[in-house]
C-alpha positions as CSV (number, residue, x, y, z in Angstrom):
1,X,8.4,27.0,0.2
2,X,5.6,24.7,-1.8
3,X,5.9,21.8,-0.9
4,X,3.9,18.9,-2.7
5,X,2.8,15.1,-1.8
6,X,1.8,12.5,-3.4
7,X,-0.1,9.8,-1.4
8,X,-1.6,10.3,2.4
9,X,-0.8,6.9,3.5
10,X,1.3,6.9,6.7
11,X,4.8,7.7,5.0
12,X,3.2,10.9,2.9
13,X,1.5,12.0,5.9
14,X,4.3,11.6,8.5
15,X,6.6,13.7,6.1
16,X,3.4,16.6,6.2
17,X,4.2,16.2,9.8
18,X,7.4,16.8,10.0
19,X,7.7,19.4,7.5
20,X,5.5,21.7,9.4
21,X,7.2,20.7,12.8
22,X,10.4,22.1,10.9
23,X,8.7,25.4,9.1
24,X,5.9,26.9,10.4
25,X,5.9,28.8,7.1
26,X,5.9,26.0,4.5
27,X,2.7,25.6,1.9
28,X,1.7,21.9,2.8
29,X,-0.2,19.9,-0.2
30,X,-0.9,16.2,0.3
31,X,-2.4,14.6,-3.2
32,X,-4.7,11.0,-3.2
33,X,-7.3,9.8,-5.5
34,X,-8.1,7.3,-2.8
35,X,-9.4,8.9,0.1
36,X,-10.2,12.6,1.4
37,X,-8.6,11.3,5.1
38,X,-5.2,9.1,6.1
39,X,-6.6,5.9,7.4
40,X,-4.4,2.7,8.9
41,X,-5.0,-0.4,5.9
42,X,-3.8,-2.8,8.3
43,X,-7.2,-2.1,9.9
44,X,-9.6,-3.1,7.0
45,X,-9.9,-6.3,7.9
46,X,-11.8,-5.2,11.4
47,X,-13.9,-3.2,9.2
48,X,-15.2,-5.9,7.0
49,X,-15.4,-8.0,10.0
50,X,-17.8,-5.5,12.3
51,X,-15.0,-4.5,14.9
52,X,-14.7,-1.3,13.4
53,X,-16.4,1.5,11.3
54,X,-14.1,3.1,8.7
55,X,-13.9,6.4,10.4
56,X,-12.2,4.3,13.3
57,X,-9.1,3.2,11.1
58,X,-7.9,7.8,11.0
59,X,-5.2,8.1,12.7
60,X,-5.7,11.8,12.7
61,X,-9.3,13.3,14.0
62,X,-10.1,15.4,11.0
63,X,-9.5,18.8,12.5
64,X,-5.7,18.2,12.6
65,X,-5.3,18.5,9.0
66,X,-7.3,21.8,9.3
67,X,-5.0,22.6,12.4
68,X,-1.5,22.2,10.9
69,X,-2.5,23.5,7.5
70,X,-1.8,20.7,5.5
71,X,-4.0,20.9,2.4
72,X,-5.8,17.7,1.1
73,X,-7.0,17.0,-2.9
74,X,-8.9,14.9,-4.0
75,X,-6.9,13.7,-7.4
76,X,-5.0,10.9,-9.2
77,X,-1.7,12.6,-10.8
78,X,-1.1,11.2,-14.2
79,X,1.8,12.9,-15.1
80,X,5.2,15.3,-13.6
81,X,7.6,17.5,-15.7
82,X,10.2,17.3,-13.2
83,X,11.8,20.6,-15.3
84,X,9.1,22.8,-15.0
85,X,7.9,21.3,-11.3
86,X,4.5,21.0,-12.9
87,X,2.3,17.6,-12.1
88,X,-1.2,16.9,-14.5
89,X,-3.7,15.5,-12.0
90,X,-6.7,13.2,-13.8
91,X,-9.0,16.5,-13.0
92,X,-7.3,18.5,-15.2
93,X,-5.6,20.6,-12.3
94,X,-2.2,21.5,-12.7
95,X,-0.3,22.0,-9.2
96,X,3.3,23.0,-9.1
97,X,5.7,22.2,-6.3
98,X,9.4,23.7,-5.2
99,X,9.8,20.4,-2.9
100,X,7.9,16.6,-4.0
101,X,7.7,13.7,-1.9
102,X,6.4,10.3,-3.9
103,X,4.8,8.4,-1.8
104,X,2.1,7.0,-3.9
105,X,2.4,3.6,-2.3
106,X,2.0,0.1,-3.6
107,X,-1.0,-1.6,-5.7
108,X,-1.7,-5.4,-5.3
109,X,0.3,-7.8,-7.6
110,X,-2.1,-9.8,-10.7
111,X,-0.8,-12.6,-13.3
112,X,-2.2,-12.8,-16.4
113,X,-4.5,-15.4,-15.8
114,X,-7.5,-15.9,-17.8
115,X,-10.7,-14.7,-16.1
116,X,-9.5,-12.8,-14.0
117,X,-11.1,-10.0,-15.4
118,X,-14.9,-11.5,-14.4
119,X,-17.1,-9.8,-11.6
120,X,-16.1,-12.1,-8.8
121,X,-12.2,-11.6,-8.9
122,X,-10.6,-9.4,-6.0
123,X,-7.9,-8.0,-4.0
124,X,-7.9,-6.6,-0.6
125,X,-5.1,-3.6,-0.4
126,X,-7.4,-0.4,0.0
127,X,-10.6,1.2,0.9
128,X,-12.1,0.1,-2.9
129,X,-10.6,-3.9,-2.2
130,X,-12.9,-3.3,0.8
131,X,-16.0,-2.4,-1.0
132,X,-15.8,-4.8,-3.4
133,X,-15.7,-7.4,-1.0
134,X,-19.0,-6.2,0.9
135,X,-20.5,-6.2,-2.6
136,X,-19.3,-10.0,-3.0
137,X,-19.9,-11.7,0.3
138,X,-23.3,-11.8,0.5
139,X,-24.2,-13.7,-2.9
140,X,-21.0,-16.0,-2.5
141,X,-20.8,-20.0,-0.8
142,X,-17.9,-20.5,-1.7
143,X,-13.8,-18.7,-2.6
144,X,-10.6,-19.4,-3.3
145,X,-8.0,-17.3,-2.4
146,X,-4.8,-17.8,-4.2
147,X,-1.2,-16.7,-2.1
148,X,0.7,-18.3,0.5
149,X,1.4,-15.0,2.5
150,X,0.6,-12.2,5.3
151,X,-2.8,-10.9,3.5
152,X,-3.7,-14.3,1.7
153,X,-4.2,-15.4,5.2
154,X,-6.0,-12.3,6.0
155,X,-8.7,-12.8,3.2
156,X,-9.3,-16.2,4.0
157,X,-10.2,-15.6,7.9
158,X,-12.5,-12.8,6.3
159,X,-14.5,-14.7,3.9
160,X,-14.8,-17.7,6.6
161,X,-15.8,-15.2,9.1
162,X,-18.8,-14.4,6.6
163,X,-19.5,-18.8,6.9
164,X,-17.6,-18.6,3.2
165,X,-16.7,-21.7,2.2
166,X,-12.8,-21.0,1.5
167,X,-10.0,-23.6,-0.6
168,X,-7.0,-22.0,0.2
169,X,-4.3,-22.4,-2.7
170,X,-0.1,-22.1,-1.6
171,X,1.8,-22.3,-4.4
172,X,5.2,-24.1,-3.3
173,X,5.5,-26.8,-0.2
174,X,5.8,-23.8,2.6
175,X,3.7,-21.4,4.0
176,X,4.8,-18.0,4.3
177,X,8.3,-19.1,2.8
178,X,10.1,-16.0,3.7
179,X,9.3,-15.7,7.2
180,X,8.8,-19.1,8.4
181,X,10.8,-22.2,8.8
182,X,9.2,-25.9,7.7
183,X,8.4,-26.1,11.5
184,X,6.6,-23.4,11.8
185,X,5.0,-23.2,8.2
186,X,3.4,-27.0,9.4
187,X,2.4,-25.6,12.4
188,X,0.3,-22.3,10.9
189,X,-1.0,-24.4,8.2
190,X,-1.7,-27.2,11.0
191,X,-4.2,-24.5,12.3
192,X,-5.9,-22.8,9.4
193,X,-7.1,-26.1,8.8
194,X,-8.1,-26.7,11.7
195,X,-10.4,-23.4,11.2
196,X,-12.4,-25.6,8.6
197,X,-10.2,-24.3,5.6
198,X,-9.4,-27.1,2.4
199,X,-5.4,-25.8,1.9
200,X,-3.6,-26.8,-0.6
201,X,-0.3,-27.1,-0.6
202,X,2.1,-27.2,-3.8
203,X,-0.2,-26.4,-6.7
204,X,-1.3,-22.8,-8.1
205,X,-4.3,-20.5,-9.9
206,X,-4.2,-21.8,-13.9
207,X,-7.7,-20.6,-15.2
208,X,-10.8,-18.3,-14.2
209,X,-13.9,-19.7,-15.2
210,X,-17.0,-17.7,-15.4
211,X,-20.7,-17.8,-17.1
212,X,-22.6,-14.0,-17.3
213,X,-19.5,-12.4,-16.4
214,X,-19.4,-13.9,-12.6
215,X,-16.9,-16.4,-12.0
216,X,-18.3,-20.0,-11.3
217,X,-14.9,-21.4,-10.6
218,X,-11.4,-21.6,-10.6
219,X,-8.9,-24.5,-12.0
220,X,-5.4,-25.1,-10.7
221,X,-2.4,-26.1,-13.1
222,X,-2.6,-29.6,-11.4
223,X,-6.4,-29.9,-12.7
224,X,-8.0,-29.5,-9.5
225,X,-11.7,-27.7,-10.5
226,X,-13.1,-25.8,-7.4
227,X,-16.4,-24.2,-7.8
228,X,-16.7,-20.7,-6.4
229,X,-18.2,-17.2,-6.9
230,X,-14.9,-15.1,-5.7
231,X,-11.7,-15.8,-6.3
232,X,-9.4,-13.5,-3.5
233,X,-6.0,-12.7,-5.0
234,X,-2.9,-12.2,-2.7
235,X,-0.3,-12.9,-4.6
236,X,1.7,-9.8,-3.2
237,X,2.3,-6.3,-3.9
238,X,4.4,-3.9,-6.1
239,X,5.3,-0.4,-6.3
240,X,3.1,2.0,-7.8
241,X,4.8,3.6,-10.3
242,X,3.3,3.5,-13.8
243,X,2.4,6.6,-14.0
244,X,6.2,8.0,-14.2
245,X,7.0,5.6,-16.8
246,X,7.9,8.0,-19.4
247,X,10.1,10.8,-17.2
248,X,13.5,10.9,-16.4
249,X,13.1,9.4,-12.7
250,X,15.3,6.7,-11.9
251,X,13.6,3.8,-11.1
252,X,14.0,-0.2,-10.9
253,X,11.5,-2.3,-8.9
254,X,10.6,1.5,-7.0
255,X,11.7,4.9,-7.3
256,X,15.8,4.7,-6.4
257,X,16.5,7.0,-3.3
258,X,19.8,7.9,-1.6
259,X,20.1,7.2,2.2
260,X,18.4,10.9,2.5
261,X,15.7,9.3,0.1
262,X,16.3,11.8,-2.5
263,X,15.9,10.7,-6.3
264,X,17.8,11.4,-9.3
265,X,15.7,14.8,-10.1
266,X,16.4,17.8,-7.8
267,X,14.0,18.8,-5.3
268,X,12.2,15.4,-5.5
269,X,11.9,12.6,-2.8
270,X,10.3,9.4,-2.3
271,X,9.5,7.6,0.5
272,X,7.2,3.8,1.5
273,X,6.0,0.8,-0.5
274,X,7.2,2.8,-3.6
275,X,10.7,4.0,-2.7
276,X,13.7,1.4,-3.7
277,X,16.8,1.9,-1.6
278,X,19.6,2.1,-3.7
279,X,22.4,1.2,-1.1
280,X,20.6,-1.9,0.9
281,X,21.9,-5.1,-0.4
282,X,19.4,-7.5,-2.8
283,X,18.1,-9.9,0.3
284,X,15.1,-9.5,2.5
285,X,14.7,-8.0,4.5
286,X,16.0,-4.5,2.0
287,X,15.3,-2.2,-1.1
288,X,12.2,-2.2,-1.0
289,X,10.2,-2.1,2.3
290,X,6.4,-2.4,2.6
291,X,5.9,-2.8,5.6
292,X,3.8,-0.1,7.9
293,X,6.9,1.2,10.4
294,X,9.2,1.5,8.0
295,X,6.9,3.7,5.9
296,X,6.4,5.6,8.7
297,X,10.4,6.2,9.4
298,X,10.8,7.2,6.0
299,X,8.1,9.7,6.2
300,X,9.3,11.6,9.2
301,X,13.4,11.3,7.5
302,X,11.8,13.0,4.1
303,X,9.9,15.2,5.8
304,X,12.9,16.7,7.7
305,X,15.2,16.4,4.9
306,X,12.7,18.5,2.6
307,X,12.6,21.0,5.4
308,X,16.3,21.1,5.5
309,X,17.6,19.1,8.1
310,X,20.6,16.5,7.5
311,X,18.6,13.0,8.5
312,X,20.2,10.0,7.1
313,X,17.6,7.1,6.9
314,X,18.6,4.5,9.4
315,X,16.0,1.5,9.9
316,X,17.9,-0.7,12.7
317,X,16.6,-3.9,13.3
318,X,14.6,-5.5,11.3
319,X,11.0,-6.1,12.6
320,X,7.2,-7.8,11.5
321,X,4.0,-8.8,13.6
322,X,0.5,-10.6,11.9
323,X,-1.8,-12.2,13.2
324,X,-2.5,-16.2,11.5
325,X,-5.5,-16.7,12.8
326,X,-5.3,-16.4,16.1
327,X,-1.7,-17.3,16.3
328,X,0.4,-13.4,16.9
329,X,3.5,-14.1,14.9
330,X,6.8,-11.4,15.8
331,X,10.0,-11.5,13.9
332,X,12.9,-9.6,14.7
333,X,16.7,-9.3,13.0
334,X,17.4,-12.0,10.5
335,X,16.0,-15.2,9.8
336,X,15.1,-17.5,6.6
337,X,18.3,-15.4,4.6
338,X,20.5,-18.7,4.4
339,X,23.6,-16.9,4.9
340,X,26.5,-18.9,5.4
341,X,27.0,-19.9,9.1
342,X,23.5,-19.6,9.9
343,X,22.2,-21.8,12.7
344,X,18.8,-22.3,14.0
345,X,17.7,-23.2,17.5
346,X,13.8,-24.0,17.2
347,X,11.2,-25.6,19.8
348,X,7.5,-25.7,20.0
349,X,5.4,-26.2,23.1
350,X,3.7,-29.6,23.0
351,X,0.3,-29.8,22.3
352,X,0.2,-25.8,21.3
353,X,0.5,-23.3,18.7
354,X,3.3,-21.6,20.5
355,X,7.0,-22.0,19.1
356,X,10.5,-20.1,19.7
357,X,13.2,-19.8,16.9
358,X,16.7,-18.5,17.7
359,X,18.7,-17.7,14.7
360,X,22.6,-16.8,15.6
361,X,25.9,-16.9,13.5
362,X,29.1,-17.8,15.1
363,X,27.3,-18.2,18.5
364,X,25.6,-14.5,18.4
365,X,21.8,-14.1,18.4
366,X,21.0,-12.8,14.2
367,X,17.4,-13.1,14.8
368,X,14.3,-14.5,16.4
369,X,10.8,-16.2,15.3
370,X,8.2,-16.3,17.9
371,X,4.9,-18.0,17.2
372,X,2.0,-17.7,19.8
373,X,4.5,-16.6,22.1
374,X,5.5,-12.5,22.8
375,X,8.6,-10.7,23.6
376,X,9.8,-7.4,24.7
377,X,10.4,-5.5,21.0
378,X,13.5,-3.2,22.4
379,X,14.7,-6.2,24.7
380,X,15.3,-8.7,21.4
381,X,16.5,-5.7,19.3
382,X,19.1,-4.8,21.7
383,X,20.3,-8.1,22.0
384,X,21.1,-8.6,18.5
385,X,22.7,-4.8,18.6
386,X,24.9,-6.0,21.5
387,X,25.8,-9.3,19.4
388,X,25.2,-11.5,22.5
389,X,25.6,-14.8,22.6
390,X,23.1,-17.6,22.2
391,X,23.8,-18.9,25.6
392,X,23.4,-15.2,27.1
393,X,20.2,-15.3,25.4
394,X,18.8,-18.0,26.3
395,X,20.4,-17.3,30.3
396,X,18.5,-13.9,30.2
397,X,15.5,-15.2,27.9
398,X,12.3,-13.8,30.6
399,X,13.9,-10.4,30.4
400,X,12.1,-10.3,26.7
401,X,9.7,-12.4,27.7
402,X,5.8,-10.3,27.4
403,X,3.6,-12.8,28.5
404,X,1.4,-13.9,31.5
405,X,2.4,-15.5,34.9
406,X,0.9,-18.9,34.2
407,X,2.7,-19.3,30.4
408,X,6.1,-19.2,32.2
409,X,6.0,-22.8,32.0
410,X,6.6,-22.5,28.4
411,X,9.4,-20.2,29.1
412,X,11.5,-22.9,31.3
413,X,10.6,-25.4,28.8
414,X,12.3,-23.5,25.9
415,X,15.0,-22.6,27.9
416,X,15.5,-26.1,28.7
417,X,14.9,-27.9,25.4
């Protein structure tokens, strides 16, 4: 059996994995035009910073590939016939496949502002982001970065690592609007300014200015000007699936899987950032899930379903973890949804960046926020699996609790409060 994958990120190479845990027989290829190796994104920005070299962010030592005969290309497909199970790679090479995983990932979201085609404008998704940046840092005072989320914040603790001068642009009145309350929004934002950042709340990118091809800087639809020679764009990311525009794949916002993540075409799955799941309902979290675990659970569920076994992909409890700054932020089950009945137990430690959220519904726990603060992963999942009650959780609340002796004085004053 051939089987085929596009993208080595963690969901293509999980399902390699897993396929030859299943068959010891199978033909393994793995496709990217990005790398030769798997590496972990979410450790870039200790790259760029000096905590790591890029070799560091494998997974995998190189041998294992060699090892469990998975077969890596170098090559960016531009095109499938799904009837003949033929796929054109930008080489010229033609590879055929009996089994195809998708899993070509996600590529950073851009508006059509003008500029933002000058030497000066970035991203910072993948290994090329990366390089780019390197290339920029060195000449540049001063940056904007434009998005209120998870790698927005990212980008700017990266350029001000480099002494970067950095305006920091949030588009509505919230930071981080789907994962964080006003509270704790105030409090996050509270900090990054207190890292020397100008943020500014409520307005957004308008125009790119640039002389020679460099932008020079950047103006905001209220009219702010602010002078700068990169202009970091985090404004999200979406599927990457232009290149099966023209084939009979169903698709939406991703490629449309069944709870086996199999597509509309025989013999084809699809699994991470670009897979949309058909069955989940339209809220966050669902659909489509970029986030690194969940990649990684679709991966091993494709990978045993392509090699025959019967896995149904079941995610379970919802789960997150950044870093703002130097705040660790951990979300678990339902919060920010607004679903009817909702209720919200918040408190934050005085004089600290360290805050508790309870979300519950009819008295049982739905979900937790914790800012500064950690708790036992399988603990808080369970709790919300067992529907206990708010007051259970809060009697039981330093069995999840993951932090040192001396913070338990936080931990009796949320329980109190």
């Amino acid at each position: 059996m051939k089987h085929l994958i596009i993208g080595n990120g963690v969901a293509g190479i999980t399902a390699a994995r897993h396929i030859r845990m299943q068959d010891e027989r199978a033909e393994i290829s793995v496709v990217s035009d990005e790398s030769d190796f798997f590496y972990s994104r979410t450790a870039l920005m200790y790259v760029f910073m000096g905590d790591l070299n890029t070799k560091d962010t494998e997974p995998y030592e190189r041998w294992f590939y060699k090892k469990n005969r998975i077969q890596c290309i170098r090559d960016r497909i531009e095109s499938i016939d799904f009837g003949s199970k033929i796929l054109r790679g930008q080489s010229g090479a033609r590879y055929g496949y009996d089994q195809l995983l998708i899993a070509a990932g996600s590529k950073p979201r851009m508006a059509e502002w003008p500029g933002k085609e000058l030497n000066g404008v970035c991203c910072f998704y993948g290994l090329e982001d990366l390089e780019e940046l390197r290339r920029l840092t060195p000449r540049a005072e001063a940056a904007v970065v434009v998005g209120g989320g998870l790698i927005g914040v990212e980008m700017v603790e990266m350029l001000l690592h480099k002494g970067i001068r950095v305006h920091y642009l949030v588009r509505g009145d919230r930071f981080f609007p789907a994962g964080l309350s006003a509270e704790e929004s105030d409090m996050v934002v509270e900090h990054i300014r207190s890292q020397g950042v100008e943020v500014i709340m409520n307005d957004e990118l308008s125009i790119i200015e640039g002389r020679e091809e460099k932008v020079t800087r950047v103006i905001s639809q209220k009219g702010l000007a602010i002078p700068c020679q990169i202009a970091g764009i985090a404004i999200g990311v979406t599927p990457n699936i232009a290149f099966l525009a023209d084939t009979d794949l169903a698709t939406q916002r991703g490629i449309l899987v069944d709870k086996y993540l199999a597509t509309n075409q025989p013999g084809v799955w699809a699994a991470g950032d670009c897979a949309e799941l058909s069955w989940m309902p339209e809220k966050r979290p669902g659909r489509v899930e970029q986030i690194w675990y969940t990649a990684k659970m679709q991966g091993r569920v494709a990978g045993r379903t392509m090699a025959g076994c019967d896995d149904e992909y079941l995610r379970g409890i919802w789960y997150n973890s950044a870093k703002f700054f130097d705040i660790d932020y951990h979300t678990f089950g339902k919060v920010n949804l607004g679903e009817p009945g909702e209720k919200n137990a918040y408190f934050r430690v005085k004089d600290a960046n360290r805050s508790l959220r309870l979300v519950h519904r009819n008295g049982k726990i739905i979900g937790f926020n914790a800012l500064g603060m950690r708790f036992r992963d399988a603990v808080c999942r369970r709790w919300i699996e067992e529907e206990r009650s708010i007051q259970y959780v809060l009697d039981h609340l330093e069995e999840g609790w993951f932090e040192p002796e001396f913070a338990r004085s936080d931990l009796r004053e949320v329980v109190h409060a």
